[in-house]
C-alpha atoms as one frame of an Amber mdcrd trajectory, in Angstrom:
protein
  50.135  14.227  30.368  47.259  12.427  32.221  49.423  11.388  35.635  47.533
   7.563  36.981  46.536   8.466  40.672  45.175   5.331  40.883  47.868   3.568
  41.088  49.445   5.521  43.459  52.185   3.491  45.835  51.443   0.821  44.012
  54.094  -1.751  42.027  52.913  -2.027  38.019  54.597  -3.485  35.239  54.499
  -2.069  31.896  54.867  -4.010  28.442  55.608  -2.819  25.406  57.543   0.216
  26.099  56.522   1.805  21.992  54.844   4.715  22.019  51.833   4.205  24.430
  53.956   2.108  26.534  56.228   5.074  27.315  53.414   7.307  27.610  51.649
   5.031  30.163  54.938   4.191  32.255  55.356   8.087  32.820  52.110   8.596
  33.455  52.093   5.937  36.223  55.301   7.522  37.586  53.766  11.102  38.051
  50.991   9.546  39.656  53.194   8.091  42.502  53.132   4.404  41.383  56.506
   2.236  41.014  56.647   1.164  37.474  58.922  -1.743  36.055  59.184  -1.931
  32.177  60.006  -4.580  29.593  60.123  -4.841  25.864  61.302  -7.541  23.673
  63.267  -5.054  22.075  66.534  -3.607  23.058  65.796   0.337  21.044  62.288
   0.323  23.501  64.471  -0.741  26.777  66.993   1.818  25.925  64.523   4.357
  24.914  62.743   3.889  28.589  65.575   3.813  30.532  66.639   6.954  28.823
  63.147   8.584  29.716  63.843   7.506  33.651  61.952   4.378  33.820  62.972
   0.598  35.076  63.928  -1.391  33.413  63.863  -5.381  34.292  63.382  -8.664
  32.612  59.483  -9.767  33.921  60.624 -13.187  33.276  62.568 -13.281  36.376
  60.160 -10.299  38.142  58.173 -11.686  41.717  54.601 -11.183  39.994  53.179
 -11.355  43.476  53.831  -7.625  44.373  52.079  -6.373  41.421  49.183  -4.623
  41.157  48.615  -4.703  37.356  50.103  -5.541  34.037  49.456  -2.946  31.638
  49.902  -4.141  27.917  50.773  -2.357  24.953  47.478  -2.624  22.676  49.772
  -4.332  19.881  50.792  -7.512  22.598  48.424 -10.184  21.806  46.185 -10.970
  24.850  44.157 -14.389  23.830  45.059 -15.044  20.253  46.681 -16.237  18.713
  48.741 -17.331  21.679  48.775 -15.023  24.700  52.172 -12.973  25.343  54.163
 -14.763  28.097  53.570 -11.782  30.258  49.918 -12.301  30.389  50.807 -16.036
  30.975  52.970 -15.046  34.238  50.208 -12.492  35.423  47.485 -14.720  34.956
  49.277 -17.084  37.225  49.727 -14.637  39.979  46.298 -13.786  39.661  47.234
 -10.171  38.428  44.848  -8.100  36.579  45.823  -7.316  32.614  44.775  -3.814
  31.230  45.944  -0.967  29.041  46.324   2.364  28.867  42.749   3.916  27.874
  41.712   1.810  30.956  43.885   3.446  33.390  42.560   6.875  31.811  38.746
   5.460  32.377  40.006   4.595  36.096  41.540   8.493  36.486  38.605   9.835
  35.249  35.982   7.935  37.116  37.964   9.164  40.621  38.550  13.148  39.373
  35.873  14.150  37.186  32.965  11.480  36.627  31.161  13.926  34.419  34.478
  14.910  32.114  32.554  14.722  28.346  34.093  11.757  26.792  32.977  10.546
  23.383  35.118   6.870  22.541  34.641   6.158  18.437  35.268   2.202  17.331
  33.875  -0.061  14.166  35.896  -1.801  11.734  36.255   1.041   9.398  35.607
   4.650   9.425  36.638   5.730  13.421  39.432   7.324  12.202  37.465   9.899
  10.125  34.956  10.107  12.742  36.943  10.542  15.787  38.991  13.642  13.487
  35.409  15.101  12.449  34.000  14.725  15.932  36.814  16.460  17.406  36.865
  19.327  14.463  32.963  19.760  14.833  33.540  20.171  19.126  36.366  23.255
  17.885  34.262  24.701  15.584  31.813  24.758  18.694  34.124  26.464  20.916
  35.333  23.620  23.062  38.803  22.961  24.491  39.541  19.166  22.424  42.031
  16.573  23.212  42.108  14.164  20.443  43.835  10.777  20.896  43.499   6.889
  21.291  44.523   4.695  18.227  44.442   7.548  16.095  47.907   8.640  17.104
  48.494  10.484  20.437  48.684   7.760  23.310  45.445   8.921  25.611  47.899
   9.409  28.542  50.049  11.905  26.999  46.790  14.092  26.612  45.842  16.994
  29.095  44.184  16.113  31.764  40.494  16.766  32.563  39.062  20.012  33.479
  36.079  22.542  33.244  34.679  22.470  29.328  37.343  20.181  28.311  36.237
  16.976  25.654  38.278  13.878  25.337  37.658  12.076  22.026  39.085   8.983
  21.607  39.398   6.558  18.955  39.518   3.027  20.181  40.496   0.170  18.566
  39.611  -3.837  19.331  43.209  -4.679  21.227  42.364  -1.283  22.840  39.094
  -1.975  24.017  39.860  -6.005  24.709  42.252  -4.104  27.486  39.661  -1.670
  29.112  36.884  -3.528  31.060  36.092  -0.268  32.831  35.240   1.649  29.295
  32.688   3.967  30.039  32.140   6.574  27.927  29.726   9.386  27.923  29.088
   9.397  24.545  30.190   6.155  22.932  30.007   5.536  18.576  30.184   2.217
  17.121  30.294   2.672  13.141  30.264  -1.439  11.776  31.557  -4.344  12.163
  32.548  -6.653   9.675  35.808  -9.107   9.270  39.321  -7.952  10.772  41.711
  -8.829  12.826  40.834 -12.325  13.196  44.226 -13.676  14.401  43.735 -11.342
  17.188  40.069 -12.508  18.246  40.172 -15.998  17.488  36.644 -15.823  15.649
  34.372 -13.147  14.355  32.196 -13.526  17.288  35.141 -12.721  19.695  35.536
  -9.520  17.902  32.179  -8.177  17.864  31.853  -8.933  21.497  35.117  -7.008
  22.534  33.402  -3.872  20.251  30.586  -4.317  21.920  32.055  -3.719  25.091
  32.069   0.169  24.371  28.317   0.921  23.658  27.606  -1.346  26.196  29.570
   0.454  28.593  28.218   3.958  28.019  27.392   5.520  31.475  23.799   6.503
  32.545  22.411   9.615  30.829  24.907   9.235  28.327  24.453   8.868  24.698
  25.489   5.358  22.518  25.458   6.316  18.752  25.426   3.113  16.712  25.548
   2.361  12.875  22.440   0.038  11.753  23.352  -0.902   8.194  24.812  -4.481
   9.137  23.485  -6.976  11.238  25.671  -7.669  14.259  25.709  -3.711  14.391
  21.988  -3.734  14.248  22.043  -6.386  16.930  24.269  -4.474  19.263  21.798
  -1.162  19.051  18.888  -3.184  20.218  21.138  -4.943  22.833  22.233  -1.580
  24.247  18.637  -0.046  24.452  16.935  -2.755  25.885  20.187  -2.875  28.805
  18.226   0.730  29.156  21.065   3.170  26.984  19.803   6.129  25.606  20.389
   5.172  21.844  20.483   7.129  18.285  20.807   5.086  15.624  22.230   5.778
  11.965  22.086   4.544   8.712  23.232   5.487   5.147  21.062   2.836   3.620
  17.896   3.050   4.808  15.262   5.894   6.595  15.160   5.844  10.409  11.886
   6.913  12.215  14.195   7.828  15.157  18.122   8.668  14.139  20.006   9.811
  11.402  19.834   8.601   7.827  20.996   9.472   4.467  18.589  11.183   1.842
  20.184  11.259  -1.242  23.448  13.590  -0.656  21.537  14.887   2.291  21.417
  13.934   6.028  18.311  13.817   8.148  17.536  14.020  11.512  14.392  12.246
  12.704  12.894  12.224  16.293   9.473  10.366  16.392   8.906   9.860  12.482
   9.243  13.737  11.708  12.295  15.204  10.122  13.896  17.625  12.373  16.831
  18.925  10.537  18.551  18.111   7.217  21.988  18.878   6.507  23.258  18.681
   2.984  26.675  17.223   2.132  26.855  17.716  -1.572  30.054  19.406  -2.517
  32.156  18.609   0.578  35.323  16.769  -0.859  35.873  15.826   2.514  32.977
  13.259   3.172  32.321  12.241  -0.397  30.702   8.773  -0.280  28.226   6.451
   1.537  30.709   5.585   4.183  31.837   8.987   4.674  28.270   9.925   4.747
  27.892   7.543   7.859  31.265   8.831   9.022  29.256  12.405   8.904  26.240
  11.135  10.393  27.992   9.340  13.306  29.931  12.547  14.866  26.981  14.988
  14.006  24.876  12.291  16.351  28.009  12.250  18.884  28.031  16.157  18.673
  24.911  16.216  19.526  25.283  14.584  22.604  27.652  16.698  23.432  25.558
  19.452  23.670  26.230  21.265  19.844  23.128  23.183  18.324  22.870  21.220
  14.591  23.361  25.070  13.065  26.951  24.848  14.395  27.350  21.495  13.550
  26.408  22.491   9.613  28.929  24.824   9.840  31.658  22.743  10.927  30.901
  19.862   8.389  31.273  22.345   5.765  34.365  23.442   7.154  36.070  19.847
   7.530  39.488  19.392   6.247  39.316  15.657   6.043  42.054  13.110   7.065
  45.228  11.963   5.545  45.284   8.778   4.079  41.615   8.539   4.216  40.203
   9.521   0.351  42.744  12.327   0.357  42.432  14.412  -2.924  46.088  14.653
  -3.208  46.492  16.985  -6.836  45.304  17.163 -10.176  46.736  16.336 -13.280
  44.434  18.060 -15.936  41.538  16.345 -15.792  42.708  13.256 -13.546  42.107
  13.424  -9.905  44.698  11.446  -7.138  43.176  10.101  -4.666  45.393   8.667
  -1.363  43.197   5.917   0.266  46.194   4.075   1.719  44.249   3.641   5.231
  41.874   0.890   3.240  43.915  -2.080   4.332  41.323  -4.791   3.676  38.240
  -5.142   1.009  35.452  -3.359   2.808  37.768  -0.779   3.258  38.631  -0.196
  -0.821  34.451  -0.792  -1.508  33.943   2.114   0.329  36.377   4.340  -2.086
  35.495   2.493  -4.910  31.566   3.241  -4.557  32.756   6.932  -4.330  33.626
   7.289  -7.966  32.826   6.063 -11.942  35.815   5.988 -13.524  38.824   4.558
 -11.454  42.323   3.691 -12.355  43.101   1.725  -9.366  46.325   0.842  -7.756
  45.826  -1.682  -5.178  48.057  -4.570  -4.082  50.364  -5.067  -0.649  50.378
  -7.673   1.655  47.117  -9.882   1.226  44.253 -10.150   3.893  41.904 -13.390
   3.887  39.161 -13.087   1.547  41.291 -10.943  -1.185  39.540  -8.619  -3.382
  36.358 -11.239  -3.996  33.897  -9.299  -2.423  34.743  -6.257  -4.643  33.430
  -7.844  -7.788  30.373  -5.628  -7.938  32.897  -2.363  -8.477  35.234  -3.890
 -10.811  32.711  -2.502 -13.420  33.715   1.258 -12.213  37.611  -0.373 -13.158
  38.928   1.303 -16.344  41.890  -0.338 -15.428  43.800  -1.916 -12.521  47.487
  -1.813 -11.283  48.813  -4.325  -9.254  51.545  -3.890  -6.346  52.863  -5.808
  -3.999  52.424  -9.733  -2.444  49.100  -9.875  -3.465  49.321  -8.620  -7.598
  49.246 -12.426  -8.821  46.012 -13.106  -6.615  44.526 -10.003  -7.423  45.316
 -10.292 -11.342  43.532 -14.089 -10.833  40.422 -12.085  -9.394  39.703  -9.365
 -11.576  39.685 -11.790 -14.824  38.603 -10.022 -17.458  39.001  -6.891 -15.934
  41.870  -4.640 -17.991  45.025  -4.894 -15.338  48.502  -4.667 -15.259  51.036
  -6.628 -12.544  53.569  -3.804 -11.876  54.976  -4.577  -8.496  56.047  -1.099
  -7.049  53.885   1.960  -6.292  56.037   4.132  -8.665  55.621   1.845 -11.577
  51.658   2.150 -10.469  51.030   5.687 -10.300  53.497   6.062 -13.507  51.513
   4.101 -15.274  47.959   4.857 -14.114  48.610   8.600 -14.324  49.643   7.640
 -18.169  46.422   5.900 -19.209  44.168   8.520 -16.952  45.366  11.045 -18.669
  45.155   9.766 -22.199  41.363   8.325 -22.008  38.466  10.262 -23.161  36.402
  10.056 -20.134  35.551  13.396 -18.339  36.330  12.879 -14.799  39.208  10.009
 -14.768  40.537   9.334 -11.344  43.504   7.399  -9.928  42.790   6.119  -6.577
  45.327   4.275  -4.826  43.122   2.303  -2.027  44.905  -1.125  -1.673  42.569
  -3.561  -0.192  45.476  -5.038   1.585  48.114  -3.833   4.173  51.454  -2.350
   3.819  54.192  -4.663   5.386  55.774  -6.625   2.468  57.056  -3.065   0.564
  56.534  -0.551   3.657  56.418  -0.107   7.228  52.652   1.138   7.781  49.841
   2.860   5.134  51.003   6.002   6.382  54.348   5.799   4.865  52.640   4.292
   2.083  50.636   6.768   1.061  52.434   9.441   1.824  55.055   7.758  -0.512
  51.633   7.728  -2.856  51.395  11.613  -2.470  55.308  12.641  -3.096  55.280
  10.355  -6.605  52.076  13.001  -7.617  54.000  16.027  -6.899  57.121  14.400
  -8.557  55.021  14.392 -11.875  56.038  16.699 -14.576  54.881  20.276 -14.174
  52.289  20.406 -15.719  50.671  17.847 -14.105  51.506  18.242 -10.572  49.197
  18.526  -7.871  46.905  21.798  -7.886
């Protein structure tokens, strides 16, 4: 745990008492401030009072004796109608943060200097902040890993001597910490998402924004160049006078890293200073795991590995759960678990990564649908719809051979079936939805490990190698 100092003596009230909300409410305790909780729900008031917190209705709290609300990143804060909480604070002319926030705050007053490398873009930080913090082991440095990717970033050790923080960040995250200020800070993309939480597109990309532009001096901002607004945001951030190293998967960089081929370069004035190959690594197969790859060997970099050691870990990388997980064999098929690709850009990415797909996809829709994946269906041997969304998605791919199924188990029965019984060398049946997980299961995660236990449950003979 990460006890708040800053706080210290100080009255705060805490919403959302989930995960992070717990985490931060004990961590404001140890640090000597007087905490008062609240959750709409009666399991996360009953699960905080049993940890030794308050617990009070902040409908009926005197807002004037606090020093801060501190929101659980899944509260809305603007859109699409601010929580009541942030209605009452607002009123009393309280400040509204969150958790990685009162970390930035610790930090800043105990150990300025602490290396701290904060990952965001709409797709890929995930990968990136788990390779980042693999590479920074495989380098001999003491890693805490945490932020959006699963550990609250309170309940991590605190700072010390030689000790990284790497921290994944998310939008509600980031719309909560106006004191971000990373040393090394990695924005992948931006496209699309989470609308209903930003109000407009333009929202969003600001509130990302927020964390390159926040980088402290000397630091390093690492920032993906193959869209637009990204693009935008790089120029932004070195003309503000931030030390910037740009990457791109599409294109050669004079200055950066870029993607030869299956190969990535490092260039530093128009000559190539080191090129580290990726072909073979099951890991970070594909473009977007290619910028994925170039991201945290940039960030690593900036964090003061050699490039020899950072080939070395790369090669080494166990990849990430849910993120194009080779999950077995069956003969000649190949499962793939892509559950994390919750919206369209998301499934392109997996899609791009092989020829012959039998695709599951299907859930609970996301604006835009599958539309923009038109250009892939040609990889589609054959498609199997789950979920909310089958009826729109079967309207979409057309001509496209598909089959409404509804459940996952019907999906990967089926797709294993035909996979397995076409003549093409290297069949593969990916599961990478396009849509997210709530109308059949609680998150992706439970999704695709459901995804992963149907593989093993096949015969045998085909079960997972």
């Amino acid at each position: 745990m990460i006890p708040v100092s800053t706080f210290k003596d100080r009255r705060v009230a805490v919403f959302g008492l989930g995960g992070s909300g717990l985490a931060t409410a004990q961590a404001l305790l140890a640090g000597g401030a007087e905490v008062i909780g609240w959750d709409d729900g009666e399991a996360g008031r009953k699960k905080a009072e049993a940890a030794g917190i308050t617990v009070s209705d902040l409908h009926e709290a005197d807002w004037s004796g606090f020093a801060a609300l501190v929101l659980a990143p899944g509260v809305p804060l603007t859109h699409p109608t601010p929580h009541w909480t942030v209605g009452l604070a607002q009123a009393a002319g309280v400040e509204i943060i969150g958790d990685i926030e009162l970390f930035c705050r610790e930090r800043r007053a105990l150990k300025p200097t602490a290396p701290f490398a904060a990952i965001t873009g709409t797709n890929g930080k995930s990968t990136t902040t788990a390779l980042l913090s693999h590479l920074m082991k495989v380098g001999g440095r003491d890693v805490q890993m945490g932020g959006n990717i699963g550990t609250a970033i309170l309940s991590l050790e605190p700072f010390k001597a030689g000790r990284v923080h790497v921290v994944e960040c998310s939008s509600y995250q980031i719309d909560l910490a106006p004191g971000l200020d990373p040393s090394v800070g990695i924005h992948l993309n931006l496209t699309p998402d989470h609308i209903d939480r930003h109000g407009t597109f333009e929202h969003y990309g600001a509130v990302k924004e927020r964390l390159i532009a926040g980088v402290q001096p000397g630091g390093t901002a690492v920032v993906g160049v193959d869209d637009a607004p990204s693009a935008a945001i790089a120029d932004r951030a070195e003309a503000a006078g931030i030390h910037v190293v740009r990457i791109s998967v599409k294109q050669p960089l004079a200055d950066g890293i870029w993607l030869d081929g299956e190969t990535l370069v490092v260039s530093e004035k128009g000559a190539e200073v080191f090129r580290l190959p990726l072909t073979g690594i099951g890991s970070l197969r594909g473009a977007h795991n290619a910028q994925n790859a170039a991201a945290a060997m940039a960030a690593a970099r900036g964090l003061g590995l050699a490039y020899e050691v950072i080939a070395v870990g790369m090669q080494r990388f166990p990849g990430l759960a849910h993120r194009m997980e080779q999950v077995g064999t069956r003969g000649k098929v190949l499962f793939v678990n892509d559950s994390k690709a919750t919206n369209a850009d998301a499934a392109e990415r997996a899609l791009a990564s092989f020829s012959d797909v039998f695709w599951i996809a299907g859930g609970k829709p996301k604006a835009g649908g599958i539309t923009p994946l038109k250009p892939f269906f040609p990889r589609v041997r054959k498609a199997y719809l789950i979920g909310e969304a089958a009826a729109d998605f079967a309207a979409t791919l057309g001509d496209v051979p598909h089959e409404v199924v509804g459940t996952l188990d019907r999906a990967v029965a089926a797709a294993a079936r035909d996979a397995a019984a076409s003549s093409l060398d290297h069949p593969v049946v990916l599961l990478s939805p396009a849509c997210a997980s709530f109308d059949q299961y609680p998150n992706f995660e439970v999704r695709g490990d459901a995804f992963r236990h149907l593989v093993e449950e096949l015969p045998q003979e085909t079960a997972p190698a």
